[in-house]
N, C-alpha and C positions, 0 to 999 in steps of 0.2 A: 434546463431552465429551472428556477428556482421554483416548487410548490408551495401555493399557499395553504398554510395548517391555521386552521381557529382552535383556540382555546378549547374547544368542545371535543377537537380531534384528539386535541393533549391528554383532556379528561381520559377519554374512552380508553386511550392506551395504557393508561395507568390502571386504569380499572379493571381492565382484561389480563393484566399481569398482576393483579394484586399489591401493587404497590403503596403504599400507605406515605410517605412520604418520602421526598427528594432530598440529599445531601450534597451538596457543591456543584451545584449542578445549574447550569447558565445558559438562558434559552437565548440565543441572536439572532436578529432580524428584524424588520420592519414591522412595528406594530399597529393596525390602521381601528379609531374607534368610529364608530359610524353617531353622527348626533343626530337628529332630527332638527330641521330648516325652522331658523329661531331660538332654538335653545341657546341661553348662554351659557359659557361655561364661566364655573367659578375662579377666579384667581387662585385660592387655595387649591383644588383640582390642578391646576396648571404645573402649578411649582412642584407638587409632590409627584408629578408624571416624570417632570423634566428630571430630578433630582434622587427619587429612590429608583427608578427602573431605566432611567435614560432614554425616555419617548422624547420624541422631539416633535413638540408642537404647532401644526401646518397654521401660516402667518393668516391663512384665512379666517382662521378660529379666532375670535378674540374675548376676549372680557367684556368688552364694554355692549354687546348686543342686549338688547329686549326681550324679552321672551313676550313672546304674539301673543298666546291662548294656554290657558293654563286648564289641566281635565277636571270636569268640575267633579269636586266630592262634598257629600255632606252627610257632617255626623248623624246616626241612628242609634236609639237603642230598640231593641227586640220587645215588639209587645205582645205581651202574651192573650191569649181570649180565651175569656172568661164566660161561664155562661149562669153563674149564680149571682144573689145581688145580696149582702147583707141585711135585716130588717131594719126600720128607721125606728128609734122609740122615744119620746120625748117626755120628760121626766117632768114633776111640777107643771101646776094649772094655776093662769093669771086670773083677773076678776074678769074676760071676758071667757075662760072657761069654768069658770063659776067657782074657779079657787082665789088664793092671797099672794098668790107669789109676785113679787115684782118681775121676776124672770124665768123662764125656764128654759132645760136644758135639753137636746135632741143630741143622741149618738146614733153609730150605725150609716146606715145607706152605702158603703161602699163598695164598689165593682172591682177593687184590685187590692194587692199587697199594699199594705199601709207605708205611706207614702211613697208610693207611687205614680207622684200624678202625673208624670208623661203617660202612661197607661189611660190612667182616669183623675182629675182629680177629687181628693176627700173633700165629700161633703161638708163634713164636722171635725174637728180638731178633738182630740183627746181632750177629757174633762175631769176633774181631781175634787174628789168628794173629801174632805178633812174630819176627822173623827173628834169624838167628843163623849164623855159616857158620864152617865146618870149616880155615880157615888166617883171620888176619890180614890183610885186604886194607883197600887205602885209603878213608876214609871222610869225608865230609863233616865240618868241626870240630866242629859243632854235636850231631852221632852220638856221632863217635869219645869224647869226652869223658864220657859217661856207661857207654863199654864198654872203655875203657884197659887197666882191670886184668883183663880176661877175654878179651882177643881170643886168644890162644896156645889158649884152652882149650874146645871148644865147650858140656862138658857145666856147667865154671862158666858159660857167656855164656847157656847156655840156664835154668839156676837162676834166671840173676841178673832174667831175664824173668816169670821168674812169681814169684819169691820177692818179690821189692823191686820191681816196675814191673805188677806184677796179669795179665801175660795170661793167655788164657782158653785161649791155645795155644802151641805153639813151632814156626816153619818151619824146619827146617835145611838147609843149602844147600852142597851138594856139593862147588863150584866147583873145590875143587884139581883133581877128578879129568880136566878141562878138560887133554888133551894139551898146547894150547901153555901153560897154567898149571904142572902139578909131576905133571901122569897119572898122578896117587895112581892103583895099583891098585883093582878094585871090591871085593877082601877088606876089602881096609886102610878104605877110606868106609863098610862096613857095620857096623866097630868101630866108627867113629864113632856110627854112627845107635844102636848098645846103648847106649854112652855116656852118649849124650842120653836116651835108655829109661830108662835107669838116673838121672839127675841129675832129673828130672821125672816127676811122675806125671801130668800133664796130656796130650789129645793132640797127637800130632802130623802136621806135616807132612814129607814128604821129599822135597826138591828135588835134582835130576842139576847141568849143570853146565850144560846147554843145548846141549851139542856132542852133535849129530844121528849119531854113531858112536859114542859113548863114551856115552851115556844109557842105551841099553837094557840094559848089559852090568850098569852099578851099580846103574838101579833094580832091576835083577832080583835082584844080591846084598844090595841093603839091606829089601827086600822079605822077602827069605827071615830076614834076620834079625831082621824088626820080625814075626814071624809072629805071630797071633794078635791084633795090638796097634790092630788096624783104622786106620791109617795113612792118611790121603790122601796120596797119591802124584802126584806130578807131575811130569814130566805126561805124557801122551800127546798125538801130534798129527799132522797129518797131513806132516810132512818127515823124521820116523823114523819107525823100525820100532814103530810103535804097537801092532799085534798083540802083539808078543814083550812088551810095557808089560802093558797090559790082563792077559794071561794071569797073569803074576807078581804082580798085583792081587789076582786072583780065587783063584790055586793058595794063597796064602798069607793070604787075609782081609780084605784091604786097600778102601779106596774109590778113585777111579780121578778126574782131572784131565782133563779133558777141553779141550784149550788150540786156542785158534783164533788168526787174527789182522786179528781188525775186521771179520771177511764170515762175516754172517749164514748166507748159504748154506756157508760151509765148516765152521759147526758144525754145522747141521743135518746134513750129510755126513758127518763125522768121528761124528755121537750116532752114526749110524745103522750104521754100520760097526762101533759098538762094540756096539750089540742083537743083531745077526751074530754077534760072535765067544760072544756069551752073558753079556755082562756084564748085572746085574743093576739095573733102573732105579733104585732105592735104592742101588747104590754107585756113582752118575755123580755130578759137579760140575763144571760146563762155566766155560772164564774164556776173553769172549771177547777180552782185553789191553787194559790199561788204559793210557791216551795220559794222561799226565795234565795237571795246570793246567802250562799254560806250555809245552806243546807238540802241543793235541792234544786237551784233554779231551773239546770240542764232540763229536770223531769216538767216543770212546768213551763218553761218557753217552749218544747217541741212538741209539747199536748195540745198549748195554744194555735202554735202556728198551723199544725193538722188539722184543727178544725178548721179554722180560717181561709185554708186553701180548700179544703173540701165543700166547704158549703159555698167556694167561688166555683169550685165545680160542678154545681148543681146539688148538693147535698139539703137540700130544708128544712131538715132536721136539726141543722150547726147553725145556719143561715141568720146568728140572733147577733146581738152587741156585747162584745164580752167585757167584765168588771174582773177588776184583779187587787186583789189585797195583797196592798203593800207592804202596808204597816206588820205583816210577819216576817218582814226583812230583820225587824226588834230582836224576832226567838231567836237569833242565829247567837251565841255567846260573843263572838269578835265583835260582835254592834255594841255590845253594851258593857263588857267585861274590862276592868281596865287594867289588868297584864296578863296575861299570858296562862295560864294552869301548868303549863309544861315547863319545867323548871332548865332546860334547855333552850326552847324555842328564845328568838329575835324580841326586843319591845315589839307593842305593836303599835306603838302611837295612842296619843292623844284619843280617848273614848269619844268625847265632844265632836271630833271629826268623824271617827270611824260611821259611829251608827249612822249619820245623814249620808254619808256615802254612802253604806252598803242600800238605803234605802232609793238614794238618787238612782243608782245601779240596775238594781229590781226594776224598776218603775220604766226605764230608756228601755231595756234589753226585753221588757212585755210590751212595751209600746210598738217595739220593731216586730215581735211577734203578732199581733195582732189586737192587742188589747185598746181598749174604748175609751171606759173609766179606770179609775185608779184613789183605791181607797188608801189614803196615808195620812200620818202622823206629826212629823218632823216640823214646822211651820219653813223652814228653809230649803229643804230637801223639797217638798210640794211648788215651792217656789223655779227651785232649781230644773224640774221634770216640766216645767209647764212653759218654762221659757223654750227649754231644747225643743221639745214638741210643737211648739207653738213655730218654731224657726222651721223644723221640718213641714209642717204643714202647708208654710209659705203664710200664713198672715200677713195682714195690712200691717200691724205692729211691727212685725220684724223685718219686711219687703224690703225699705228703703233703707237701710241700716249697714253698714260692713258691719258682717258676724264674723269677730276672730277666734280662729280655734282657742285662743285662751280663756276666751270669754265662758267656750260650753261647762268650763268646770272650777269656773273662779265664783268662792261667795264667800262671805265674810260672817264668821260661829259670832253668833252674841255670847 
């Protein structure tokens, strides 16, 4: 009598012999597939049975059945648990907290990887503070050209940023007060910063000059004059007098910058020193410096993202909103150089283009890392990081919308 062999049996035997594969070799006999009652089978299934291997398929079987019940499946993705919470902190105070702002800005509160919201969703969408500084200094062409008529003046250059270019904030930036710069007195820079008070009702930021003697003197006077106004301030850190920062923060209302530079442990250091002097965990936002594309970013997306997983893991010492300066996507040469140095290398395009991209760049690739704010320059590039973000976030703005991938990277250079 003829034995029935399954394909299993076939396996096995090859397998025990080591046989790796068959040459002319022609299996005959009756092949039976077993369905399940209901299944239909597909006409394509049919034809390729009958025609490459010569099954001959029983007339009971047919094409035209219904399939009864189908096994129910449904997509998941993996969520992770989390047991840290980001701090919430909200920048600028309206007239019902006793400041001028017509609006203010809250980042932070996050339970998960940035956007992530099948996990959790974001409270707050990423927020883009636009820069503006207090003398005329040199600027990439591709900048300069869209702030010509306002560089003399900081309170039009800071107008010109929320009026005509939409930001959500204004950074202003001390620099004259920089000794080897023009050592604007710290009276003379805190007129400035009313100035800007006065040209905007948005909030804002106040930036020193970065000279580690001459900082603590002006934030302290721009502080006292932005009082009430809840100011992020920046920054403190640990190669000045950070204390004397912090206090002027807190004596006058302000939220407090908490600046590192790429080590993880000197923020944790630096948070901790400011819980000591009594600073309030809702007015901290830690930046731990942004390396950007073209010289560096590698180092500062996976500094960022370490923190940000870590203080979802309980860490409270991270646990803050992180600010990432964009606008050093500039220092990179290929931003702002318009050929090449290496008398070999490719063109590299159009400058005009380059610099807003490498800034678009920076700005997405810290967003995805874990970044909050986002200090930038470009009026178009801020444009461009605020729409993408704003899509991942899921806003009402972009909800109803088809978003075509061509869209994330089409804008048009004035």
């Amino acid at each position: 009598m003829p034995k029935e062999v399954t394909i299993a049996d076939i396996m096995r035997v090859l397998e025990e012999y080591d046989v790796v594969e068959l040459d002319d070799v022609r299996i005959e006999g009756d092949v039976e597939i077993e369905l399940s009652t209901g299944v239909a089978v597909p006409p394509s299934l049919i034809n390729a049975l009958q025609s490459s291997i010569g099954v001959q398929v029983s007339p009971e079987v047919t094409a035209g059945e219904r399939i009864e019940n189908l096994v129910e499946a449904k997509f998941e993705v993996a969520k992770a648990e989390w047991n840290g919470q980001i701090e919430e902190v909200t920048i600028g105070a309206s007239s019902s907290d006793g400041g001028t702002r017509e609006k203010t800005v809250t980042i932070g509160g996050e339970k998960s990887l940035p956007f992530y919201n099948f996990d959790y969703q974001m409270p707050h969408p990423p927020v883009i503070t636009v820069d503006c500084f207090d003398i005329s200094i040199p600027l990439a062409k591709a900048v300069r050209g869209h702030y010509q008529d306002v560089m003399e003046d900081p309170g039009e250059w800071a107008k010109k940023n929320v009026h005509e270019f939409g930001a959500d904030m204004v950074t202003i930036h001390l620099i004259s007060t920089d000794p080897l710069i023009k050592d604007t007195p710290a009276r003379e820079a805190a007129k400035t910063v009313e100035e800007v008070l006065q040209a905007v009702k948005v909030p804002i930021v106040i930036g020193g000059s970065g000279n580690p003697d001459k900082d603590p003197e002006v934030l302290e006077a721009a502080a006292e004059a932005a009082e009430g106004e809840r100011c992020l301030i920046a920054s403190a850190n640990l190669n000045m007098d950070y204390e004397r920062i912090a206090k002027a923060a807190q004596d006058y209302g302000h939220v407090i910058l908490s600046w590192t530079q790429l080590d993880i442990n000197a923020q944790k250091t630096l948070n901790r020193y400011l819980f000591k002097l009594g600073v309030p965990r809702g007015d901290i936002v830690i930046d731990p410096t942004t390396a950007a594309l073209g010289y560096g970013l590698d180092y500062a997306f996976t500094n960022i993202e370490r923190m940000r997983i870590s203080a979802l893991r309980g860490d409270a010492d991270l646990a803050f909103p992180i600010s990432c300066g964009i606008t050093n996507a500039w220092g990179a040469r290929e931003a702002w150089m318009k050929y090449s140095p290496i008398r070999e290398d490719s063109d590299w395009g159009p400058a005009v283009n380059r610099g807003p991209i490498y800034e678009i760049m920076t700005g997405l690739t810290l967003g995805i890392a874990g970044g909050d704010m986002f200090m930038m320059m470009h009026p178009e590039a801020a444009s461009a990081v605020k729409r993408v973000t704003q899509m991942l976030f899921g806003s009402e703005e972009t909800a109803d919308k088809e978003i075509m991938i061509k869209d994330w990277v089409k804008w048009k250079c004035k």
